[in-house]
C-alpha positions as CSV (number, residue, x, y, z in Angstrom):
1,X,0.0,0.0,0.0
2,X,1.5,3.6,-1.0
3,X,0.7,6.1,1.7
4,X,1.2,9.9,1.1
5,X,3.1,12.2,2.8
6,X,4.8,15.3,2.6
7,X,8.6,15.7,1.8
8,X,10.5,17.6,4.4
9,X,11.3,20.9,4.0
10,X,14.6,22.2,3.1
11,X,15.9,26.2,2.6
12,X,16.7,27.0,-0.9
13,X,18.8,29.4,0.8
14,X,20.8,27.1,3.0
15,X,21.5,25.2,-0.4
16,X,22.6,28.3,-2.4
17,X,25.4,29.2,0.0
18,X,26.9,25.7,-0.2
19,X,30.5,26.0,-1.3
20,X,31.4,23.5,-4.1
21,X,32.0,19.9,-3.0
22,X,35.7,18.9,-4.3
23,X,35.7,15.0,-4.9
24,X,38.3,12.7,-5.8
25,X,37.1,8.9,-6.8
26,X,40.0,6.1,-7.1
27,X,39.0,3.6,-10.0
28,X,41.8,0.9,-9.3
29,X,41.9,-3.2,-9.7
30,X,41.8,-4.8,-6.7
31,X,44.2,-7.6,-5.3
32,X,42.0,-10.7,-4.8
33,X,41.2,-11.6,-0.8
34,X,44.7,-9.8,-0.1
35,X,43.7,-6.9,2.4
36,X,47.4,-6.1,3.2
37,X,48.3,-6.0,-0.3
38,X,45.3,-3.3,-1.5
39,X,45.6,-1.2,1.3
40,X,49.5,-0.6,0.3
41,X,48.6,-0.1,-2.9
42,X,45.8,2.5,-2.0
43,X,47.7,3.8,0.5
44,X,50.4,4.2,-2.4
45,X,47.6,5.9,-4.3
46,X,46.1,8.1,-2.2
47,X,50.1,9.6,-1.1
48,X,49.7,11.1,-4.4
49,X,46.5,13.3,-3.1
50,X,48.0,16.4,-1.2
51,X,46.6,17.1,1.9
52,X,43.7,19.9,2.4
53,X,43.3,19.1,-1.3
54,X,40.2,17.7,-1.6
55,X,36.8,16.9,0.4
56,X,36.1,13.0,-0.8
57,X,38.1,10.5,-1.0
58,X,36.0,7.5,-2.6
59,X,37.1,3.8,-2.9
60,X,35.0,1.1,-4.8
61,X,33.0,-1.6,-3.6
62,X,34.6,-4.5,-0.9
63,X,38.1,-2.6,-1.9
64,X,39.9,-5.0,0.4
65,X,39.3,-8.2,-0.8
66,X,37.6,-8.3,-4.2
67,X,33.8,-9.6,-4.5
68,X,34.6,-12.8,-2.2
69,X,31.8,-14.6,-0.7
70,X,34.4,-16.1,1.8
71,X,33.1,-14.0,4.9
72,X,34.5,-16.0,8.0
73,X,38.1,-15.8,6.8
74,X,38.2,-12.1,5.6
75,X,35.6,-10.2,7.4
76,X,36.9,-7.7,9.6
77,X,35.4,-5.6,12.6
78,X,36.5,-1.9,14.2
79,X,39.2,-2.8,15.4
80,X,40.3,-4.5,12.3
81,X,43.6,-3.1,10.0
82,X,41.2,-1.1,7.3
83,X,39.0,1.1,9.5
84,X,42.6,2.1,10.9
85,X,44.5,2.5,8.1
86,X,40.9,4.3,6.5
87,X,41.3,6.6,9.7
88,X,45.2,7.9,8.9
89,X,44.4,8.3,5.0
90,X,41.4,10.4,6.4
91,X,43.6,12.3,8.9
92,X,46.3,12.7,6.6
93,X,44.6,14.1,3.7
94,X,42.1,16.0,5.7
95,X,39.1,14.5,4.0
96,X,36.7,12.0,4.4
97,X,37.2,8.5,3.2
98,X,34.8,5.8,2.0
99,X,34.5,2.7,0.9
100,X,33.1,-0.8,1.1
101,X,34.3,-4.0,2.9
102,X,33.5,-7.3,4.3
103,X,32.4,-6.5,8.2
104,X,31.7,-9.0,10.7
105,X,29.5,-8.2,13.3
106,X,28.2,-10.7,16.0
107,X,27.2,-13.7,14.0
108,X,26.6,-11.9,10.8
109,X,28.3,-10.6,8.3
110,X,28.2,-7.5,6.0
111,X,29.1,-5.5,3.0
112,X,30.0,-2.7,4.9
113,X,30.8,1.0,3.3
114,X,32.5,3.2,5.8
115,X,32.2,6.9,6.1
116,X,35.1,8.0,7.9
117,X,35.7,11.4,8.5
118,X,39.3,13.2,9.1
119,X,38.6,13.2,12.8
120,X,38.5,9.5,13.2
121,X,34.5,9.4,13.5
122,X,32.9,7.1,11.2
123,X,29.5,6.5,9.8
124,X,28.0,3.5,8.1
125,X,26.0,1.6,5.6
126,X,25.5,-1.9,4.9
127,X,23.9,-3.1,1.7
128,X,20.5,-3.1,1.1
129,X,20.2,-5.4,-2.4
130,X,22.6,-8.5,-2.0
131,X,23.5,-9.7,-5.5
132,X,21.7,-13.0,-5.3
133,X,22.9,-14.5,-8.8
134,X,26.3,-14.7,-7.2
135,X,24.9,-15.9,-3.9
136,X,25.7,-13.1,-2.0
137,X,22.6,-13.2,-0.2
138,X,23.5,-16.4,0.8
139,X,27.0,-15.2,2.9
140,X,25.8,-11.3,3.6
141,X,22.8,-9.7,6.1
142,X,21.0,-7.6,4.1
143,X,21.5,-3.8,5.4
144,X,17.7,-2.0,7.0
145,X,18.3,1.6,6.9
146,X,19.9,4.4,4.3
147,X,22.1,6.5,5.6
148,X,22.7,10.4,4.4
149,X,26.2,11.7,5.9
150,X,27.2,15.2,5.8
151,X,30.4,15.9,3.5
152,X,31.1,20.4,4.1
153,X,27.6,20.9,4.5
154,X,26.3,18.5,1.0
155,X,24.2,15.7,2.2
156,X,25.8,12.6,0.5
157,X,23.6,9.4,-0.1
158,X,25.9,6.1,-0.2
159,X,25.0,3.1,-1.7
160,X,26.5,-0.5,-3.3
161,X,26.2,-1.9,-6.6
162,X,23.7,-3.7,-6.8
163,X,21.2,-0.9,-5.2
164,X,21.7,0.8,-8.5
165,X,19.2,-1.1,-10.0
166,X,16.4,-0.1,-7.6
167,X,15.2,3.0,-7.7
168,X,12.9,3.7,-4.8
169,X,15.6,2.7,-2.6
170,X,17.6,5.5,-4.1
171,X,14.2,7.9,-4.4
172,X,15.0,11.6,-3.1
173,X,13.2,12.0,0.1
174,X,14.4,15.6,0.1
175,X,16.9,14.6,1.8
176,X,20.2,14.6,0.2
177,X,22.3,16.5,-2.6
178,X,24.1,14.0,-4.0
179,X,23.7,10.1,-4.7
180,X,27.0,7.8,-4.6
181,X,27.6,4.3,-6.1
182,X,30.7,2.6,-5.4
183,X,30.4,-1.1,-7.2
184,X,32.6,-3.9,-8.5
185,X,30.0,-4.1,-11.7
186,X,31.5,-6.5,-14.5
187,X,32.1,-4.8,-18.0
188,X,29.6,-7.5,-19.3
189,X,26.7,-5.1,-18.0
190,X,28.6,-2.1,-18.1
191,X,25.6,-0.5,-20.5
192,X,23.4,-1.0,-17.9
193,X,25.8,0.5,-15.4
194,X,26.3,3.9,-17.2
195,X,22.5,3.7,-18.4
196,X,21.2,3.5,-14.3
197,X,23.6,6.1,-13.4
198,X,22.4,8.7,-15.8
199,X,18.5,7.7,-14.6
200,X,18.9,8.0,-11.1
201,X,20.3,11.8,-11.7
202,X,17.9,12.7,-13.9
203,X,15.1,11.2,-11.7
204,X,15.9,12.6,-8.8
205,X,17.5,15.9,-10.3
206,X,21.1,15.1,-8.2
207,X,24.3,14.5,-8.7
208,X,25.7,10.8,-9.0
209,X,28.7,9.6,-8.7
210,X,29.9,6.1,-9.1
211,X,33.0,4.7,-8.4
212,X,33.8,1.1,-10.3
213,X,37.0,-1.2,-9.8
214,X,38.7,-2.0,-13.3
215,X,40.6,-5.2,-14.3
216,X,40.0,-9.0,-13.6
217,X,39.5,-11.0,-10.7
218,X,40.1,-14.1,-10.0
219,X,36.8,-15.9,-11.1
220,X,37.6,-14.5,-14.4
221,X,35.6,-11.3,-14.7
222,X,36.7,-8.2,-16.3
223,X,36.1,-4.7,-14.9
224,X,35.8,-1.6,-17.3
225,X,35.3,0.7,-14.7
226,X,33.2,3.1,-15.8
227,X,33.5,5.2,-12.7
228,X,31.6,8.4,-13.7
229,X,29.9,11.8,-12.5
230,X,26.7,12.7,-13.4
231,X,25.2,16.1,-13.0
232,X,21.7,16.9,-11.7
233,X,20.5,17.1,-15.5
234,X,22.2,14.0,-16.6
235,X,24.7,14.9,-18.4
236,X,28.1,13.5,-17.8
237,X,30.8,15.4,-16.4
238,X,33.8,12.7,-16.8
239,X,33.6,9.3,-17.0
240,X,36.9,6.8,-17.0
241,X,36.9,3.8,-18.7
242,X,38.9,0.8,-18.7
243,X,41.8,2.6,-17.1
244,X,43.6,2.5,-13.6
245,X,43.1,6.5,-12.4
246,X,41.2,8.5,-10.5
247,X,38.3,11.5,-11.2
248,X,39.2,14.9,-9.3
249,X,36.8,17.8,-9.8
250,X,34.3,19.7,-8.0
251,X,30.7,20.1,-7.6
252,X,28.2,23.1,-7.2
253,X,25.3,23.4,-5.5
254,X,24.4,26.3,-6.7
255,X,23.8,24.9,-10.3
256,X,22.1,22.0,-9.5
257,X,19.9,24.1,-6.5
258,X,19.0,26.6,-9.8
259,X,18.1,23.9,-12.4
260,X,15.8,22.1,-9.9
261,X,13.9,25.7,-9.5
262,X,13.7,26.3,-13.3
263,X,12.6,22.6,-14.1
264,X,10.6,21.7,-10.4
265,X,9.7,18.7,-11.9
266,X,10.3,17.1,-8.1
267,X,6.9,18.9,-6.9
268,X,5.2,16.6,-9.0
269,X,6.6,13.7,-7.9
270,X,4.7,10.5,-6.0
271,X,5.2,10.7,-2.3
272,X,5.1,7.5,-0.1
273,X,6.3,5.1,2.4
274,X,7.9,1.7,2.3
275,X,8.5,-0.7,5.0
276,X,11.7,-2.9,4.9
């Protein structure tokens, strides 16, 4: 049943004022179930950011490990090496830093993204849509709640993957500026990749910006990246594909605050409720 109710309110003014958001998302392969081995090689990566730089720092999807369904042996917990090595790159570069990995906690297990900000807090979100054609269902808990984390005043909407392909998850609520992807999407549905990143902006006049490993794993699969940002129109901005490399530019709030006001095609939008 779809129940009606009103968005919340938020200033236009509060918006407008917004200084642009300066981003920085790391398309890289990934060492396969070596969590040592990436986080050198990121670590290696991100040296090259200087410090004060930048405001985002974004990693792909389970950037650890690889896609690996093998939870008891790699999952991690806070006091595990990545959240600590996220929380120096983070202090270091004065930025926050994000991205996904396998998380244990209690009995269960998660695909975990971490919001970790350059004082050492972190935030979190666990995916909502496990990929059940490669069984991850089967070895992940499925997360219950979307988070929105403040990033310099823009209120950022992280998500995994496979949430790409469901849009009322990602529905604008009125609550955020921005919606962020980070995936490990194989290059064999890579049209569908760029084609959902595009919709979700233009649905929900935001930005989007996804964040794709590249290269092969070790099942086999090839990774073309893709790792793109969309405006609030859906037009692309940059977009890398196939390479190793990184996206570095900056987004206003201004622009996207004035195209929603010319084209206010979210006051016609259906309003309702879910339950999870």
């Amino acid at each position: 049943m779809i129940h009606l109710r009103p968005f919340p309110f938020v200033d236009p003014q509060l918006i407008a004022m917004l200084q642009d958001l300066r981003i920085t998302l790391i398309q890289s392969p990934l060492h396969w179930e070596d969590i040592p081995a990436n986080l050198a090689a990121f670590g290696e990566r991100l040296q090259r950011i200087s410090p004060g730089s930048t405001d985002l720092i974004v990693l792909p999807e389970t950037f650890t490990t690889g896609f690996s369904m093998h939870t008891p042996e790699l999952a991690e917990d806070e006091t595990g090496p990545s959240l600590a090595w996220m929380r120096v790159m983070a202090s270091e570069k004065r930025a926050v830093v994000t991205g996904s990995l396998i998380f244990r906690e209690g009995e269960r297990y998660f695909n975990r993204l971490l919001w970790v900000r350059p004082d050492g807090t972190h935030a979190h979100y666990d995916k909502r849509h496990c990929f059940t054609l490669a069984g991850e269902h089967e070895h992940f808990s499925p997360g219950r709640e979307r988070l929105v984390v403040d990033c310099r005043g823009w209120r950022i909407c992280p998500l995994i993957c496979y949430d790409l392909r469901f849009p009322v998850w990602s529905r604008y609520r009125g609550d955020y500026d921005a919606l962020l992807y980070i995936a490990n999407w194989p290059s064999a549905r890579s049209a569908a990749w760029r084609t959902l990143l595009r919709g979700r902006a233009i649905e929900n006049q935001c930005y989007v910006l996804g964040v794709n490993r590249v290269g092969t794993d070790e099942k086999g699969l090839y990774y073309s990246g893709d790792s793109a940002v969309i405006d609030y129109a859906g037009e692309t901005l940059y977009e890398l594909r196939h390479l190793e490399g990184q996206i570095s530019l900056q987004i206003s709030a201004e622009a996207q605050q004035n195209f929603r006001k010319k084209l206010a095609f979210l006051a016609d939008r259906d309003e309702f409720e879910w339950k999870v």
